[in-house]
C-alpha positions in Angstrom: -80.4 16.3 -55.2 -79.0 13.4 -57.6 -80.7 11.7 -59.7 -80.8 7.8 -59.1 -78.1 7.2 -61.9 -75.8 9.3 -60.2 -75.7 7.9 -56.5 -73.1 5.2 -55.2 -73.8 1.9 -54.5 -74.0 2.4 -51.0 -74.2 -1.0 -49.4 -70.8 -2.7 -51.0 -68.7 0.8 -50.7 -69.5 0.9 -47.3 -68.3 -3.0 -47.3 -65.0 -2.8 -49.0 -64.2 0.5 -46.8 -64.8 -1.5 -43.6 -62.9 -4.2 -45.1 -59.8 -2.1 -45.5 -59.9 -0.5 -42.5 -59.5 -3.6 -40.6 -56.8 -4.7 -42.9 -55.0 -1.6 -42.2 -55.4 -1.9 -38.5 -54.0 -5.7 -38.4 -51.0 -4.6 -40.3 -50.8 -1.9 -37.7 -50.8 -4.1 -34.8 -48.7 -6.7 -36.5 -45.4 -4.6 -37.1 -45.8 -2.5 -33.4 -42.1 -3.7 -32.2 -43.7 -4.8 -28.5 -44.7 -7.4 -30.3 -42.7 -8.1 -33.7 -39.5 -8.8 -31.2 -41.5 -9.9 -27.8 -41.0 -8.1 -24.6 -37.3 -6.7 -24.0 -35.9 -7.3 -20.1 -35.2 -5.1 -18.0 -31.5 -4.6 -16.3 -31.5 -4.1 -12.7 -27.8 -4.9 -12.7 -26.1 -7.4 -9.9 -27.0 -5.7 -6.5 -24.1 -6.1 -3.6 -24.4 -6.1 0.1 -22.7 -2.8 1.5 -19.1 -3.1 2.8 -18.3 -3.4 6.2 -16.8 -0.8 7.9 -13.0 -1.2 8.5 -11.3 -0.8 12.0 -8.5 1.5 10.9 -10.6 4.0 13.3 -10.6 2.1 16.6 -8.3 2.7 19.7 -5.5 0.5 20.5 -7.1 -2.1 22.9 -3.7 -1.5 25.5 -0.6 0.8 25.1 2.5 -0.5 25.4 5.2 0.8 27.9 6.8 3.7 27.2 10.2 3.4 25.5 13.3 6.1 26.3 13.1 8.7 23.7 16.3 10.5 22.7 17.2 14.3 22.4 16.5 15.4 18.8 17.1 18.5 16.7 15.1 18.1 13.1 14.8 20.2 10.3 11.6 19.7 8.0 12.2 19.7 4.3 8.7 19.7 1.6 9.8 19.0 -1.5 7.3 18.9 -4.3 6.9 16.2 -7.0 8.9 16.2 -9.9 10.3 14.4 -12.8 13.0 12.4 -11.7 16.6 13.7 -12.5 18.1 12.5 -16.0 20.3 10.1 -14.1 17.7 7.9 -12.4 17.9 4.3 -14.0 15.4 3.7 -16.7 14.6 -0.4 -16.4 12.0 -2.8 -15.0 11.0 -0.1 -12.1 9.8 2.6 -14.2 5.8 2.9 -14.3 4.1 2.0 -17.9 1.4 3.8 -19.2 -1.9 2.0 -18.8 -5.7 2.5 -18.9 -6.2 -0.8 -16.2 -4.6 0.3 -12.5 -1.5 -1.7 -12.1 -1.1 -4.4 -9.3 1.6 -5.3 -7.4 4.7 -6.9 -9.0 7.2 -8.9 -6.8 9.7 -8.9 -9.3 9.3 -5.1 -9.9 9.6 -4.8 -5.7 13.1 -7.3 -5.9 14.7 -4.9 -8.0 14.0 -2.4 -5.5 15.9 -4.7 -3.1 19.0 -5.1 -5.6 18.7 -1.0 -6.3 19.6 -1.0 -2.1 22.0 -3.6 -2.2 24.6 -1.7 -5.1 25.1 1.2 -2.4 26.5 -1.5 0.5 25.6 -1.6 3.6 23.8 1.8 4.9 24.0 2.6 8.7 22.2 6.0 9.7 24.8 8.8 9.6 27.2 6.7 6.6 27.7 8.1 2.8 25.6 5.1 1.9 22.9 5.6 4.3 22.2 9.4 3.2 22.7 8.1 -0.9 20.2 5.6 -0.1 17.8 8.3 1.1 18.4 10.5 -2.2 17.8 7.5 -4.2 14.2 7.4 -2.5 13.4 10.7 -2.9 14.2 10.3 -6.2 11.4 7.4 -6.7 9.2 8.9 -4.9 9.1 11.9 -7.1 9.5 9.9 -10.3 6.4 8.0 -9.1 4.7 11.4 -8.6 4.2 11.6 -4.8 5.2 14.9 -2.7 8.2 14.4 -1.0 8.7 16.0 2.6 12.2 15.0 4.6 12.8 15.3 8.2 16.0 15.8 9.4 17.7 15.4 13.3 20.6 14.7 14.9 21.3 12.1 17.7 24.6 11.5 19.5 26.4 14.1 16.9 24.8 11.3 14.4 22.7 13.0 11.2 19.8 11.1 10.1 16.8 11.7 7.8 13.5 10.3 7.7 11.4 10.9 4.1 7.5 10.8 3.4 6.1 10.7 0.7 2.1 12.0 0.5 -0.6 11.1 -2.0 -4.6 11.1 -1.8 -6.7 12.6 0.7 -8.8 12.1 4.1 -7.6 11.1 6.9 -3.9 10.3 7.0 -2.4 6.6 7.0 1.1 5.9 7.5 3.2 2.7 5.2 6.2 3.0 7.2 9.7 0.6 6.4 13.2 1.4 7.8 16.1 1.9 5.5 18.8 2.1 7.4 21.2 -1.3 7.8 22.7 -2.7 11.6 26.2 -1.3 11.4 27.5 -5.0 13.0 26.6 -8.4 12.2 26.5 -8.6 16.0 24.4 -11.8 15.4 26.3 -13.6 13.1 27.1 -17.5 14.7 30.9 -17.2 13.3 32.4 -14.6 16.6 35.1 -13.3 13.4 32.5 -11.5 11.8 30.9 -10.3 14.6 32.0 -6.2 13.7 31.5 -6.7 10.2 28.4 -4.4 8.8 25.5 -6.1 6.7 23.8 -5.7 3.8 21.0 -5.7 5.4 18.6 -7.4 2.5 15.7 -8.4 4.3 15.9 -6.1 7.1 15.7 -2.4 5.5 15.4 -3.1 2.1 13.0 -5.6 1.4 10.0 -3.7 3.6 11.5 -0.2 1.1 11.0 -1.9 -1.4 7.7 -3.2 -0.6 6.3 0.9 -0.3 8.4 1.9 -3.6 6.4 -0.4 -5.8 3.0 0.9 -3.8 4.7 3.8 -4.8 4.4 2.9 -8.3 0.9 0.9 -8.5 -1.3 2.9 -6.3 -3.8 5.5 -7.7 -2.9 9.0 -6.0 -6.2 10.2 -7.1 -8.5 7.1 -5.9 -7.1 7.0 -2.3 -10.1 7.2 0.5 -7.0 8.9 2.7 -3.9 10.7 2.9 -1.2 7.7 2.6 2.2 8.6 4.1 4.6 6.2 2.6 7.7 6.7 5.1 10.8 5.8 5.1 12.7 5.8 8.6 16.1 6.2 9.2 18.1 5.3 12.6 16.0 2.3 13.2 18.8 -0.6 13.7 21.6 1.1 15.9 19.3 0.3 18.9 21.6 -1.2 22.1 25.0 -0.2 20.0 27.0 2.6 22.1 24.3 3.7 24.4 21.7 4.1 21.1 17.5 2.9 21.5 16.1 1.3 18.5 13.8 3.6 16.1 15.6 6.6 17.3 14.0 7.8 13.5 10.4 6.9 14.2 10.2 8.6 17.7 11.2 11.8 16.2 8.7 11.9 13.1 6.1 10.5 16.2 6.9 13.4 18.4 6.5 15.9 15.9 3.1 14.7 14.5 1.4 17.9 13.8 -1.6 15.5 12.3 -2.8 12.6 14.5 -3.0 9.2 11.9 -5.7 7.4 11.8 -3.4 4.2 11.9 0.3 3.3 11.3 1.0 0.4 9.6 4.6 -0.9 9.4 6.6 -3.7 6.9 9.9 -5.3 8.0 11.7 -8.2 7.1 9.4 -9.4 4.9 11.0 -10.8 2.0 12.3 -14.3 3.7 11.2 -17.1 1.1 10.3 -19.0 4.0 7.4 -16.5 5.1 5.3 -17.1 7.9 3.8 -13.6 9.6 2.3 -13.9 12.5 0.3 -11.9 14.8 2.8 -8.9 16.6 1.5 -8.5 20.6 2.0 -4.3 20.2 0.1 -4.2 17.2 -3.4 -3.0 17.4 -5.5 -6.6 17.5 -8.3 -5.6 15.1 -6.4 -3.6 12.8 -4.2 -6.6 12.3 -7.0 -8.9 11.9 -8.8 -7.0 9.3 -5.2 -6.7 7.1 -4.7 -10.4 7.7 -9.1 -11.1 6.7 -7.7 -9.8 3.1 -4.9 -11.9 2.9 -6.7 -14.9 3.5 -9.1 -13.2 0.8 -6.5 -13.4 -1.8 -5.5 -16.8 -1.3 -2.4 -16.0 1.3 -3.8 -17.7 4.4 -0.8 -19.9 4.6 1.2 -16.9 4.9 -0.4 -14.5 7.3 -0.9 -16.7 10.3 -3.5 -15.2 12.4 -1.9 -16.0 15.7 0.7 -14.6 18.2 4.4 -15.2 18.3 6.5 -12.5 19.5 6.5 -8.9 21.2 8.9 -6.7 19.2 10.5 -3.4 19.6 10.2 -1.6 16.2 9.2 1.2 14.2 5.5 1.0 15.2 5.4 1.5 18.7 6.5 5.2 19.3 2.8 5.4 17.6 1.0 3.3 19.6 2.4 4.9 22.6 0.4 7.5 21.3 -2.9 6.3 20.8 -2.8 5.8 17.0 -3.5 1.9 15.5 -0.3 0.6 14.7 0.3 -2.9 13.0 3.7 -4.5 12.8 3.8 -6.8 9.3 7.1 -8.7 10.3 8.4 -12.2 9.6 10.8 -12.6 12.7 11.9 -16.2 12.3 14.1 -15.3 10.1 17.7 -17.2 10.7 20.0 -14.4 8.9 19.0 -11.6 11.3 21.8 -9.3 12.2 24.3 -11.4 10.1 26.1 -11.0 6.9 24.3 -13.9 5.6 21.4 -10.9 5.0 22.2 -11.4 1.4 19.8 -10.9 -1.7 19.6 -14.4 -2.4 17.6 -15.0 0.5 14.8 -12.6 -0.4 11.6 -13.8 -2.6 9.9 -11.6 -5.2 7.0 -13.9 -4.0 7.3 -13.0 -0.7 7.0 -9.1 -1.5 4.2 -9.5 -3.5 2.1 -11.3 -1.4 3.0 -8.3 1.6 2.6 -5.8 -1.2 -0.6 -7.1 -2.9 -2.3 -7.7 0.4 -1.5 -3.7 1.6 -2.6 -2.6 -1.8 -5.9 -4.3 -1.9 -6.1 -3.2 1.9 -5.7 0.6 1.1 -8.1 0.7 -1.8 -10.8 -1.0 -0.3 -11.0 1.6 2.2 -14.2 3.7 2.0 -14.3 7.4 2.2 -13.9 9.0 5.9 
């Protein structure tokens, strides 16, 4: 035990411990960072209502009547992507390296046009015709798509129609003639009647359209197997004895894969463009490419009405069940003539066709 002397002074230790305790416990509570900096909020992020479900997958509401289909030998060629040869023309067309995805560019897609133009006019079965077919395989494979060509033979005639494949799930084809009318059988002056045509608008603005989807699209993002095809034999139809899309038949007789819709571009550069509804194109597949028009601001443009019931490149695939969309500008005064010319061919015109088809395709969801 301690002596008197020796023992604390208990009352004011016990104060001044007290005291420090709470001082520490303040200072505690004080620099806790809930509430130095206030309470932080908490992200939910920007919630969107689900897409709705596109139509690509619906039945043709009525199938046209059945159109003659010629006698056809073919011969299947796969090619795989490749660099393109050390000859292809390095210029506007070739894709740039970017982190963004690329859009559409109308002036990219004209020089397409011009590209078709230098090789003259290109009837199925001419030099021109077949160079204008190696030019887009060459594309293609510079673009990076796998290449498959599909050979046949009509009236003695040799013709080739060429796909290119890229992404996965069901398949969708982008189909556009490249072949040229071998007479301006049109043409108001009677003289020029048997000359052949260039063919600007019709053939190579609608190729030139799927080279520059070619270019922009994202192989590895597609939500389906896009087909971009390119058919030849299209515009000889009612010239010696031959049907239109005598090309188009045969790649539709020899589906091995049924589409889940076609979708085809023609004559749709005119500067004066105005496309309307097509009465053999599948109704609500047309309506939903026309809804994202009018969502980018090209209402004007795609007119969501009917005007005309054409024979083209779509219909041998409707005849078959499969959804098939004619994009087409028909009033278009330079049909069949050799007024067909490049100057009468807007790089607005294919972009608005082109943007539209590009948004379209990557808005699809998976399936």
């Amino acid at each position: 035990m301690t002596s008197p002397a020796q023992r604390p002074p208990t009352r004011y230790s016990l104060a001044w411990t007290l005291l420090g305790l709470a001082a520490l416990v303040v200072s505690v509570f004080l620099m806790w960072p809930e509430h130095a900096a206030g309470p932080q909020p908490l992200d939910v992020g920007n919630p969107t209502a689900p897409a709705t479900e596109p139509l690509v997958s619906l039945a043709p509401s009525a199938t046209p009547s059945e159109t003659p289909t010629p006698t056809l030998t073919a011969t299947p060629t796969v090619r795989s992507a490749s660099p393109a040869p050390s000859s292809a023309p390095r210029d506007a067309t070739t894709p740039i390296s970017s982190s963004a995805a690329p859009r559409f560019d109308g002036t990219r897609a004209y020089q397409f046009v011009l590209e078709q133009l230098a090789f003259g006019p290109r009837p199925v079965g001419s030099a021109a015709g077949w160079k204008t077919g190696d030019y887009i395989i060459q594309r293609l494979e510079e673009f990076g798509w796998e290449v498959t060509t599909q050979e046949f033979t009509y009236k003695g005639v040799k013709g080739r129609n060429i796909i290119g494949k890229g992404g996965s799930g069901s398949v969708l084809i982008l189909g556009a003639h490249y072949d040229t009318r071998p007479v301006a059988d049109q043409d108001p002056d009677p003289a020029k009647r048997n000359e052949p045509i260039l063919g600007a608008n019709d053939g190579a603005s609608g190729v030139a359209v799927l080279l520059e989807l070619a270019r922009v699209l994202d192989r590895s993002a597609l939500k389906r197997e896009v087909w971009l095809t390119f058919f030849d034999a299209e515009d000889r139809g009612r010239l010696d004895g031959w049907p239109f899309s005598v090309g188009a038949m045969e790649m539709a007789r020899q589906l091995a894969r049924q589409p889940e819709a076609m979708v085809l571009v023609d004559m749709i550069g005119d500067a004066d463009q105005q496309i309307y509804f097509e009465h053999n194109s599948h109704p609500q597949l047309a309506a939903e490419i026309w809804e994202v028009a009018k969502s980018l601001g090209y209402a004007a443009y795609f007119i969501p009405q009917y005007k005309y019931t054409i024979i083209d490149d779509h219909l041998p695939f409707a005849q078959r069940g499969i959804p098939a969309v004619d994009i087409i500008d028909f009033d278009y005064p330079y049909w069949h003539t050799v007024q067909d010319t490049a100057d009468k061919v807007s790089a607005a015109s294919l972009e608005r066709v082109g943007h539209t088809l590009q948004v379209w395709l990557e808005g699809l969801p998976a399936k």
